[in-house]
C-alpha positions as CSV (number, residue, x, y, z in Angstrom):
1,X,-4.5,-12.2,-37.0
2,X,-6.8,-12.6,-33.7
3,X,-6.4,-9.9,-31.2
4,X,-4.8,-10.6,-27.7
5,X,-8.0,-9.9,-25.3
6,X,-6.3,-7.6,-22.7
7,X,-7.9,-7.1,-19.4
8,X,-7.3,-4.7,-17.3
9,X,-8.8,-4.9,-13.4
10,X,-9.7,-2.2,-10.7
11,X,-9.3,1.2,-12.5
12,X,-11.4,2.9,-9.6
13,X,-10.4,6.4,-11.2
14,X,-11.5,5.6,-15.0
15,X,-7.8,6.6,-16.2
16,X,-7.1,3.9,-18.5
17,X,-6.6,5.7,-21.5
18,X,-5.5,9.1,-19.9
19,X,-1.9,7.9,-18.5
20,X,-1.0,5.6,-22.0
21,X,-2.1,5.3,-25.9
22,X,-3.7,2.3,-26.0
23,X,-4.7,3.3,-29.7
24,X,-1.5,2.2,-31.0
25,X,-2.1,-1.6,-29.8
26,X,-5.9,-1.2,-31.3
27,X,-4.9,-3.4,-34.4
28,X,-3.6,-6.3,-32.2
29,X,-5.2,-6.4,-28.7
30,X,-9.4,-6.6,-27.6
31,X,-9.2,-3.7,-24.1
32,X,-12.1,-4.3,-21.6
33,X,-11.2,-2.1,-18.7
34,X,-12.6,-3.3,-15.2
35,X,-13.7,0.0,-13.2
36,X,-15.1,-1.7,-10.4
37,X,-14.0,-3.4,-7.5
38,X,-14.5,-7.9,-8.5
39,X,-11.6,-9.5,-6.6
40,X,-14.5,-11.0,-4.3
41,X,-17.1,-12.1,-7.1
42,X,-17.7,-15.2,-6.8
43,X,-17.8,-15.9,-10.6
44,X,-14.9,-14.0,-11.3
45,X,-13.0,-16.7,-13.1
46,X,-15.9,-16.6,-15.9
47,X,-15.6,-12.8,-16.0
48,X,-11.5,-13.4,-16.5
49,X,-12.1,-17.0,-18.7
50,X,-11.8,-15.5,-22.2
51,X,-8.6,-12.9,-21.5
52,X,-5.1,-14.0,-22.6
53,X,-3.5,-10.7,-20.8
54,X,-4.4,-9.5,-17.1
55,X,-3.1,-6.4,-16.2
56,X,-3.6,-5.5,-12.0
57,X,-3.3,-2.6,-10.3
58,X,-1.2,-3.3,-7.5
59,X,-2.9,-6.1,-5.0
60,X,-6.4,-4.8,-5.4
61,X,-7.8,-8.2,-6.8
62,X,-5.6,-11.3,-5.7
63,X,-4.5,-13.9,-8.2
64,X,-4.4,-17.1,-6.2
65,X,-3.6,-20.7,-7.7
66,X,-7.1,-21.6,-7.6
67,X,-8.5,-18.9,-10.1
68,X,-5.1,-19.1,-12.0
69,X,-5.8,-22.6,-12.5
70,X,-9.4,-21.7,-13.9
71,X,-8.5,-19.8,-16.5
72,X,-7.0,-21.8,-19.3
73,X,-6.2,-18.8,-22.0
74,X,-4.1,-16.9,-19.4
75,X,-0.7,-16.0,-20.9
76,X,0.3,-13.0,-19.5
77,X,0.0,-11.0,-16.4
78,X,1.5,-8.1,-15.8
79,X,1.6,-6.1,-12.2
80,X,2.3,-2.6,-11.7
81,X,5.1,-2.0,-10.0
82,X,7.8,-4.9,-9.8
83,X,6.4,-7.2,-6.8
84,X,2.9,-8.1,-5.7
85,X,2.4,-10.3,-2.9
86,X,-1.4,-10.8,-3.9
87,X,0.1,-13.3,-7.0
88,X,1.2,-16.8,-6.7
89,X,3.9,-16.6,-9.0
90,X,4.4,-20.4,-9.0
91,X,1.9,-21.2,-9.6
92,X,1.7,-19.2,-12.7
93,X,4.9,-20.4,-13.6
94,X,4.2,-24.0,-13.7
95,X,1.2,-23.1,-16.2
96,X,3.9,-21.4,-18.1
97,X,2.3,-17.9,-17.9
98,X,4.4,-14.9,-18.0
99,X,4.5,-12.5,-15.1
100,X,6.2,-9.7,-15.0
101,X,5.8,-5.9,-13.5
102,X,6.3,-2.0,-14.7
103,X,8.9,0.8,-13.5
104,X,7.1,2.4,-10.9
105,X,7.5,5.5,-8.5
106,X,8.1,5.4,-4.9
107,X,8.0,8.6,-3.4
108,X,4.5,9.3,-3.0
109,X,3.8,6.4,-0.1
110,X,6.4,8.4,1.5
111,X,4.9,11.4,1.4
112,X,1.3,10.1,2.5
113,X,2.5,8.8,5.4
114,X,4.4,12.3,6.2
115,X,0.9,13.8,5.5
116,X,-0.9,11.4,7.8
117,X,1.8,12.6,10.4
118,X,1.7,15.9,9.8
119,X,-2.5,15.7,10.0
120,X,-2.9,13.7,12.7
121,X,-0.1,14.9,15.3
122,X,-1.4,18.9,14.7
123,X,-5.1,17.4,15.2
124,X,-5.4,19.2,11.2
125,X,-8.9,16.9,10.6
126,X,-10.2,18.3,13.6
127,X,-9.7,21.9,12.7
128,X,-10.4,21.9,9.2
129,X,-14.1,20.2,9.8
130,X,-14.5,22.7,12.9
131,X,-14.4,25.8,10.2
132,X,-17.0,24.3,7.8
133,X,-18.9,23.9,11.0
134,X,-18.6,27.4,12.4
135,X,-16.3,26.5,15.1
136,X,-13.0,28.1,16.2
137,X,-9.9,26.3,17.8
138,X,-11.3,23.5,19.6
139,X,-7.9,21.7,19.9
140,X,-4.6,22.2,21.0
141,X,-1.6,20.7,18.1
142,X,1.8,19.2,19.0
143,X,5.0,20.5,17.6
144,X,7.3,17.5,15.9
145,X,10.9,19.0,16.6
146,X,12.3,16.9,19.7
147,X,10.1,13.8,19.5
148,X,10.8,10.5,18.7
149,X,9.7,9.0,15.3
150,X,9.8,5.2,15.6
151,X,10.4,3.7,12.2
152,X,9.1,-0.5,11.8
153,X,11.3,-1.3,8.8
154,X,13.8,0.8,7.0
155,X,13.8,0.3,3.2
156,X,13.2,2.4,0.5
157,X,10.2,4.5,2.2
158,X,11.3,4.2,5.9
159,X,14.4,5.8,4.1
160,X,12.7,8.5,2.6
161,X,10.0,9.2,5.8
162,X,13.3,9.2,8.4
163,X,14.9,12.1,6.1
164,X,11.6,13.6,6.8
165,X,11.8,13.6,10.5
166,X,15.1,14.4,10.2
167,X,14.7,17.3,8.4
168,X,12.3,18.5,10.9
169,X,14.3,18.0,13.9
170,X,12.7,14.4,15.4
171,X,14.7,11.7,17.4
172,X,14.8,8.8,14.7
173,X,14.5,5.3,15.9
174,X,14.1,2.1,13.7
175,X,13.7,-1.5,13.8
176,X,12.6,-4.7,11.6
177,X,13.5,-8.4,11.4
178,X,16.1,-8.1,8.9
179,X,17.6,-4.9,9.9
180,X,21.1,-4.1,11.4
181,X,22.7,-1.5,13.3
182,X,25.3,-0.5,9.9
183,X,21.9,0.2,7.8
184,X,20.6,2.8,10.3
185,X,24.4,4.2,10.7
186,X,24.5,4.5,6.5
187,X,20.6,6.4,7.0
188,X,21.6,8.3,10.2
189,X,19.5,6.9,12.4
190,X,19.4,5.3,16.0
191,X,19.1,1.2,15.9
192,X,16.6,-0.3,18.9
193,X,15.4,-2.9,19.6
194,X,11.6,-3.7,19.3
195,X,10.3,-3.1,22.8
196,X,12.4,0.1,22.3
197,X,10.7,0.8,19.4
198,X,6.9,0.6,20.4
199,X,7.8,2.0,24.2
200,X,10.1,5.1,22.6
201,X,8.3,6.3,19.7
202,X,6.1,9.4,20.0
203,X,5.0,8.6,16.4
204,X,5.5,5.1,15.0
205,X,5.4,4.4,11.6
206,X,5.3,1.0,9.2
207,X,7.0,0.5,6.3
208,X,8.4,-3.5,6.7
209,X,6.2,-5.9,4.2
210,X,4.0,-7.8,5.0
211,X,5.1,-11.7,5.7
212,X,4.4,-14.5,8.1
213,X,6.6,-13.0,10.7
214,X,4.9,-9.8,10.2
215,X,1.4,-10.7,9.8
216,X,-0.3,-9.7,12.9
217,X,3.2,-8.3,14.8
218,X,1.5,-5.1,15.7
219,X,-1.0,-6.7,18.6
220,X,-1.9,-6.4,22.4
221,X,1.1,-6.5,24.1
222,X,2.8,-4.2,21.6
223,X,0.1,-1.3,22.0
224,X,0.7,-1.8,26.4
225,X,4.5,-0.8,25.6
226,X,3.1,2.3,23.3
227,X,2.8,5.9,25.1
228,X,-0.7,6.3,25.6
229,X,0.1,10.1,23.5
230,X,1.5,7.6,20.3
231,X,0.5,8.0,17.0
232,X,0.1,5.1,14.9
233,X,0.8,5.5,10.9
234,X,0.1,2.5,9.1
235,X,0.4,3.1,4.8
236,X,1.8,-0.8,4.2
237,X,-0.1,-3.2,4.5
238,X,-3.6,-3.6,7.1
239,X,-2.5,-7.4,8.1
240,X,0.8,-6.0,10.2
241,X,-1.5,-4.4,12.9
242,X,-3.7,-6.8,13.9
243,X,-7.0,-4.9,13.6
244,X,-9.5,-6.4,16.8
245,X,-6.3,-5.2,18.6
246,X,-6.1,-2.1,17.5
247,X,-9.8,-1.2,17.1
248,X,-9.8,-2.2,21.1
249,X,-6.1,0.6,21.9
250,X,-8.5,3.5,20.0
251,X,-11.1,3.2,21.9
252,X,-10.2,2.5,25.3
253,X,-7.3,5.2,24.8
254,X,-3.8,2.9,25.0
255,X,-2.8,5.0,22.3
256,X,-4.2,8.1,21.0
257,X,-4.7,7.8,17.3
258,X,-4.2,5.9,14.1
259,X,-3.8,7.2,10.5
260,X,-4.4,4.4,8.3
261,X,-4.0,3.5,4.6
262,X,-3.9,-0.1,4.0
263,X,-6.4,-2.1,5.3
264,X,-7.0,-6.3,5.8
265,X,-10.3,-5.8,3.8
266,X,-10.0,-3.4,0.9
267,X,-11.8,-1.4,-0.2
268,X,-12.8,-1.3,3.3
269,X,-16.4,-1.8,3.6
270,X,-18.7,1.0,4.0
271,X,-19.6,-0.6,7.0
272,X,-16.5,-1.2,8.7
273,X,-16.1,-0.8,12.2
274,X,-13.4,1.3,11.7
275,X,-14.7,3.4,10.1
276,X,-16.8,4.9,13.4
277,X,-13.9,4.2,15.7
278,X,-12.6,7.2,17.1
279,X,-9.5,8.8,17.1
280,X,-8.9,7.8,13.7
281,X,-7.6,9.7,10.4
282,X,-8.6,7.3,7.0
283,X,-7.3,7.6,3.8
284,X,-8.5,4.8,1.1
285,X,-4.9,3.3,-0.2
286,X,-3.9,5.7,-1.9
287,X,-0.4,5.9,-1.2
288,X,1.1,4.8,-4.7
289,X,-1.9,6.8,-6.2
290,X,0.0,9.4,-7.9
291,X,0.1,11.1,-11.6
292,X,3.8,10.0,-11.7
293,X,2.7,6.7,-10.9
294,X,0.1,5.8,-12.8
295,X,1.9,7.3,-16.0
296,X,4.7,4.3,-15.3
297,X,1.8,1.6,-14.7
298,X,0.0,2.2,-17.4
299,X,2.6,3.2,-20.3
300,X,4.4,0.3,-18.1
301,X,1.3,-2.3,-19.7
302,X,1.4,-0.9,-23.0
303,X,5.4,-2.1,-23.5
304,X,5.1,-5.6,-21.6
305,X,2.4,-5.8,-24.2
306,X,4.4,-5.2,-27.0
307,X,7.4,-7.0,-25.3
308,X,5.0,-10.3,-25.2
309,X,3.9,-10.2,-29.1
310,X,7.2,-9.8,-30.4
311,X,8.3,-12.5,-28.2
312,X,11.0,-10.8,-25.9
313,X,9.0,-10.2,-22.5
314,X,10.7,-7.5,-20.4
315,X,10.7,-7.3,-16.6
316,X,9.8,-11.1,-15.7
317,X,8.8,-11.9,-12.5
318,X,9.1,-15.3,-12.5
């Protein structure tokens, strides 16, 4: 029988074959593990041509229609986790390719964006580089209890991060487009509008998805209603917070920091701007980067693979 050849893309970490037992698909599949960032190669579809199975690691390399369309041995793809903007699912569909996605776990995007809080609001960054440095106390931290956390979209993290702020005695406020006043009753949480939202929070932090009525929603005229003390936590996606704008806040002090994840370019070059704007705290997406995770993504793989060859695929997507 010919083996299935089974790609998988962007394992940054080289943890393939820690997190599942790809030996017992060695009879039936061909593995060629990707370690390297080729979503912007511009001969990726050659790379890809041969592979029957792609397996991608969240939306770290895009599957539009127009490289979907230049692979003609596609079959499967599989995403971790069980949505991926990054995919045109259509058009995947109309080629009759399976998509589908893995269980996944959610609390560790959460907890980054607690972290990021936590970190930037105490000036933690500061601190910790002043005592490799020789330096002692150079900055004074703020206390959380009694502050307002502003919360843009309330789902299954903003959930988890307002129990957070909760728990250490915050105001919590939330808004999004979809979201009603009985959803932040059921959570325990105040509804505002969104002027209220940018002009109230202390701390603001996103969790909505990204969309066309998102894309870009974080701009100008929403950093002049900010406090110029506010915080800005971003671990969605980079496209929300339109970035000229808020490269322009940081640095002519409308707000007074941003602790970013998620970026519109990623991985963000090692250029970037923003990476020498100040008043910044960077982390490189690594919010779903977890242990617990990457044991469901991987072992998650491993049974759509399975589930495909037998011909009963599992979690479908389309």
């Amino acid at each position: 029988m010919k083996k299935i050849k089974v790609a998988i893309l962007d394992d940054y970490q080289k943890v393939t074959h820690h997190f599942a037992n790809w030996d017992t698909l060695s009879d039936k599949i061909e593995l060629k593990v990707f370690n390297e960032y080729i979503g912007d190669d511009p001969y990726l579809s050659e790379k890809l041509f041969d592979y029957d199975v792609l397996c991608l690691m969240r939306e770290r390399t895009p599957l539009p229609e127009e490289l979907i369309n230049k692979l003609p041995n596609l079959k499967l793809v599989i995403t971790s986790g069980m949505w991926n903007a990054s995919v045109d699912a259509e058009s995947l569909r109309k080629r009759n390719i399976i998509f589908c996605g893995t269980d996944t776990k959610i609390h560790s995007t959460a907890e980054l964006a607690w972290a990021l809080i936590m970190n930037s609001w105490r000036g933690l960054q500061t601190e910790i580089q002043n005592m490799k440095d020789g330096k002692w106390q150079t900055t004074i931290g703020r206390g959380l209890k009694g502050n307002t956390l502003g919360i843009f979209g309330l789902g299954k993290q903003g959930k988890q991060v307002a129990n957070f702020g909760k728990a250490f005695g915050m105001k919590v406020i939330a808004w999004s487009h979809n979201l009603k006043k009985e959803d932040c009753d059921i959570v325990g949480v105040n509804f505002v509008n969104s002027n209220d939202l940018f002009s109230k929070s202390d701390i603001l932090t996103v969790h909505t998805r990204l969309s066309d009525r998102t894309r870009g929603y974080i701009d100008n005229n929403k950093f002049k209603l900010m406090k110029k003390e506010c915080v800005l936590v971003n671990t969605s996606r980079g496209p929300i917070i339109n970035e000229k704008d808020l490269i322009d806040a940081l640095n002519n002090g409308i707000i007074s920091c941003a602790a970013l994840d998620v970026y519109d370019q990623e991985p963000l070059p090692k250029d970037h701007i923003l990476r020498k704007t100040k008043n910044t705290l960077l982390t490189p997406h690594i919010g779903y980067v977890s242990s617990e995770a990457y044991k469901k993504f991987f072992n998650g793989y491993l049974e759509a693979i399975e589930a495909f060859i037998i011909k009963k695929p599992i979690n479908v997507l389309n």
